[in-house]
C-alpha angles and dihedrals in degrees: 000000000000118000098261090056088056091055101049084048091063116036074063093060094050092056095044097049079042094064100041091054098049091045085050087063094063116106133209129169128170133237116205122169092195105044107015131095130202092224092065124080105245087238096117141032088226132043093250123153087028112265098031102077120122122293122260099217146033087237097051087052097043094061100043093033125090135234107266095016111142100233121195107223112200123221110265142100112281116193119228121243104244083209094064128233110239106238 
């Protein structure tokens, strides 16, 4: 390989890596009334591994979420928190 080869190699590379580390920050977590629990993280649809299943409420996401976070909402009725939630 000539140098020109290399560095085009490598600026390659360098996009490529770019875009896979700003897609993994990203976040996404999932609310879901029926199946969800407060006490687990968002991270999955489904509590697996155990713990990281959806959230129950808006207000349990709305403390342990991000801001900008991309959260899944499932279809169901969520009841609205008569305290408010600052937003």
């Amino acid at each position: 390989m000539n140098l020109k080869n290399i560095l085009k190699f490598l600026l390659l590379l360098v996009v490529f890596v770019g875009f896979i580390s700003t897609d993994s920050l990203a976040q996404v977590r999932y609310l879901d009334v029926t199946n969800g629990s407060d006490e687990y993280t968002g991270e999955n649809p489904t509590n697996n591994p155990f713990g990281t299943g959806p959230k129950r409420t808006f207000e349990g996401a709305y403390g342990a979420f991000d801001s900008g976070t991309t959260v899944y909402v499932a279809a169901g009725e969520y009841a609205e928190d008569e305290s408010g939630v600052p937003g």
